[in-house]
N, C-alpha and C positions, 0 to 999 in steps of 0.2 A: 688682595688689593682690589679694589673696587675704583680701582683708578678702572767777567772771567777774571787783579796781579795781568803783569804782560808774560811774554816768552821767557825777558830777563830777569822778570822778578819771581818766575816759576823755576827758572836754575839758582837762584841765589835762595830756597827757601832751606832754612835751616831745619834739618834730619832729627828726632828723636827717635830712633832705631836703635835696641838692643837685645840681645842674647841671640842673634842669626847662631851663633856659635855651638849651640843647642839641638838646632833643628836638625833630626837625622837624617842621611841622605839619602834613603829608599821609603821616610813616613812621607806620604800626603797629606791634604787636607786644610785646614783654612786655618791662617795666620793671623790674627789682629794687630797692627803696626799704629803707631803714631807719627803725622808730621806736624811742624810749626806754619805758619803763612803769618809773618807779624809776630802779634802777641796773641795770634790764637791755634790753639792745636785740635787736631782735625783726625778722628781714628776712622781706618779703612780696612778692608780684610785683601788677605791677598790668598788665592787658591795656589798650592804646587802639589802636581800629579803626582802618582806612585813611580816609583824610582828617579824624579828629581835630584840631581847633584849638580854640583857645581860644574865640570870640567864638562859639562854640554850646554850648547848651546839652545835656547827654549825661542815656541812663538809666545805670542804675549796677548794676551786678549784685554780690552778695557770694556768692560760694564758701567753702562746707566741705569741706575734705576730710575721707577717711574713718582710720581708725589706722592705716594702713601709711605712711603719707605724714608720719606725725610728725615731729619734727624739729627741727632749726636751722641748715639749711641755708639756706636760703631759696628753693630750686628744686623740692624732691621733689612738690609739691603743684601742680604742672604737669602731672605725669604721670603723673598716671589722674582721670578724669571729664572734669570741662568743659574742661582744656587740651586733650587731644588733639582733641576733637570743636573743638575752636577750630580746632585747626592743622590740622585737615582742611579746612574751610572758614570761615574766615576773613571772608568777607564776607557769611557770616551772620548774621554778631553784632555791628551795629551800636550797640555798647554799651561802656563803661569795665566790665571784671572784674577784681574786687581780689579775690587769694588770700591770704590770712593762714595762718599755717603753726601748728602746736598743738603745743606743746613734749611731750617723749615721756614717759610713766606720767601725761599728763594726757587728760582730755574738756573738749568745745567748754564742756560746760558748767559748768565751773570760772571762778570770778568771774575772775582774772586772763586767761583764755583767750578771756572773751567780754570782757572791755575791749580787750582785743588787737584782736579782729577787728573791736569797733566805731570804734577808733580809726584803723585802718585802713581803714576804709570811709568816717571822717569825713575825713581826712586827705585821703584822694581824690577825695571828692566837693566840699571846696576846690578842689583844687589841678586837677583837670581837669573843673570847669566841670559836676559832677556837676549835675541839677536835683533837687530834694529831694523835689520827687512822684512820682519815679518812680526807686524804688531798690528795687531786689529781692531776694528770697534764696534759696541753691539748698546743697544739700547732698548727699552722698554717706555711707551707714553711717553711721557716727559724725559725720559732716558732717549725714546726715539727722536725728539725735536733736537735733543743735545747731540744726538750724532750726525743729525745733515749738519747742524752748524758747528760744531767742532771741525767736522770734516772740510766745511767751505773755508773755516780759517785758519786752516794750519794743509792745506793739501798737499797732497803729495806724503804726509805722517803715515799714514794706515795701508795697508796693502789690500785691505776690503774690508767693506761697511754691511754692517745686517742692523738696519733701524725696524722695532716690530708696531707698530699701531702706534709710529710717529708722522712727523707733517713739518711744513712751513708755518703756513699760516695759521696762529692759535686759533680755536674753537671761540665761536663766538661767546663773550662772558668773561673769557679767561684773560686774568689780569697777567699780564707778562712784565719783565724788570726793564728799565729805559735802555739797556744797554743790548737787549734783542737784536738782533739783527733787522735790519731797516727794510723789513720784505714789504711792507704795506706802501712803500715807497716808488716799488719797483713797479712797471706796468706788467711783467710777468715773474714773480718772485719762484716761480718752479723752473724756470729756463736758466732764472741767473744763480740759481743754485747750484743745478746741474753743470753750468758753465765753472763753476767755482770746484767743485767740485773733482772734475776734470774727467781721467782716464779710471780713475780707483775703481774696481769691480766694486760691484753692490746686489745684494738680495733683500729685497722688499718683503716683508709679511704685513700682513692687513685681514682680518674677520668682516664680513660683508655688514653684517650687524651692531658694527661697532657703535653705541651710544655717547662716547664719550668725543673720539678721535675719528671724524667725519673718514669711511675708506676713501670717498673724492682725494684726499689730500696724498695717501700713497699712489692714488693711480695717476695723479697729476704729475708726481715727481717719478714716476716710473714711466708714463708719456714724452717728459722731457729729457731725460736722458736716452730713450729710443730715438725722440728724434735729432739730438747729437749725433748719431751713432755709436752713444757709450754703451758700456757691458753693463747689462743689469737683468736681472730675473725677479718675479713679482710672482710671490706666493699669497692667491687670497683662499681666504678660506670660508667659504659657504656657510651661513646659520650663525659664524661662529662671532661673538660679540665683542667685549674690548678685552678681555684673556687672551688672545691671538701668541700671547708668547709660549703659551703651554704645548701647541700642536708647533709653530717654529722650532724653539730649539730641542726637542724630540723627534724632529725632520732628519732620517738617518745619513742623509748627507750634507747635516747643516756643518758640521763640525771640520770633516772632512774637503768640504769644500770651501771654508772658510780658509782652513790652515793650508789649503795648498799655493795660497797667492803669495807674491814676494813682493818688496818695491820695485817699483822704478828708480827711485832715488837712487844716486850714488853714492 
C-alpha cells in the first residue's frame, strides 16, 4: 500500500452470520462474516487466536485500514498492517481482530462507514465471547484518522488507541466526506481532540519521512495530550516514510501493551 447510521441504527443492523457452529475451538485464524446496514451487505474478517473457545472471555481489537485497502471484497484489508504482522506471528496476538473493510470514494469517517465498523466490532464481541472492557482500536493512514475520531465520538468505548501514520487535519489536496469532523472549525482541532478524547491511553507511531501523512500531525496530537496531562507515548521513527505500521506493530511490546488496558467504563 502505497498509501458513520447512528449508535441506534448500528444496534438495529440486521446479522447475516452463519455456520459459527463449525468453527473448532482450538483452529485460529481469519473468518470472513457478512453484515446487513439497509439493503446493503458489508463482508469483514474477523481474526480468532489459537485455542479460542467460547467459555473465555477475549480482548478485542478493531482495525482500520488505510485507502488502498478500500473495497468490497472482503479480504484486501488483511493485507497490509496488522494482518501480515498477524500472520508473521500469530501467537502473539492473543486477542479476537475484526477488520471491517471501507467502501471505495469513502473515509472511516463517514456515518455509514463508522456504523459499519462498529457493528462489526459489536457483532464480534457477541458472537466470540468479546469482554467489553477490554476492546481496543488501531488504525493505519486513513485507518489512523478513523481512530482519533472514532475515539473522540464514542469515548470512553476503547480502553486504548494505537493510531499509526494517522492525523486530524487531512493533508492538504485530500478531499474528506462533509460529515468529518469539523476540526477546521476549531481554533485548535489537536486540544479539542485530545479533550474529546479524554483519559483513554494511546500510542502514537509516525515515520519522520512520511510523504503522505505530514509526522507534524502525530506530534501535534501527542503535544496535546501531554499538555492535558493524558497518557500517551509517541513512537517516531527515523528515515522511516509512510509504512510506519511495519516497525509499530512488530514493536515487541505493542501487543502486550495494548492488551493490558481495561475500561473505565462501568
Amino acid at each position: 500500500m502505497k498509501t458513520l447510521m447512528s449508535a441506534a441504527g448500528a444496534a438495529a443492523v440486521l446479522l447475516l452470520v452463519s455456520g459459527l457452529s463449525w468453527l473448532p475451538p482450538s483452529q485460529g485464524g481469519f473468518r470472513q462474516r457478512t453484515l446487513a446496514i439497509g439493503r446493503e451487505a458489508y463482508r469483514y474478517q474477523v481474526f480468532l487466536p489459537a485455542g479460542w473457545h467460547r467459555q473465555k472471555r477475549w480482548p478485542v481489537v478493531l482495525f482500520l485500514h488505510g485507502n488502498g485497502e478500500r473495497g468490497d471484497d472482503g479480504w484486501r484489508q488483511t493485507l497490509v498492517g496488522i494482518g501480515p504482522a498477524i500472520r508473521r506471528n500469530p501467537e502473539k496476538v492473543p486477542a479476537v481482530i475484526v477488520l471491517p473493510q471501507c467502501r471505495r470514494g469513502m473515509w472511516w469517517t463517514h456515518t455509514r462507514m463508522e456504523s459499519l465498523a462498529l457493528a462489526a466490532l459489536d457483532a464480534s464481541v457477541r458472537d466470540f465471547g468479546g469482554d467489553p472492557a477490554r476492546i481496543f482500536l488501531t488504525g493505519i493512514s486513513m485507518g489512523g484518522y478513523g481512530t482519533w475520531s472514532l475515539a473522540a465520538r464514542h469515548p470512553g468505548k476503547f480502553a486504548a488507541l494505537a493510531p499509526i501514520c494517522g492525523g486530524v487535519v487531512p493533508p492538504p489536496g485530500v478531499k474528506v466526506p462533509e460529515d468529518h469532523p469539523p476540526v477546521k472549525f476549531s481554533p485548535d482541532p489537536y486540544r479539542s481532540m485530545a479533550v474529546k478524547i479524554g483519559s483513554t491511553p494511546v500510542w502514537i507511531f509516525h515515520g519522520t519521512e512520511d510523504p503522505r501523512v505530514p509526522v507534524s500531525e502525530s506530534r501535534r496530537m501527542a503535544g496535546a495530550l501531554r499538555a492535558l496531562g493524558k497518557p500517551v507515548r509517541f513512537s517516531e521513527y527515523a528515515g522511516v516514510g509512510h509504512d510506519s505500521w511495519e516497525q509499530a506493530y512488530d514493536e515487541p511490546e505493542f501487543f502486550p501493551w495494548l492488551l493490558s488496558h481495561r475500561s473505565v467504563r462501568p
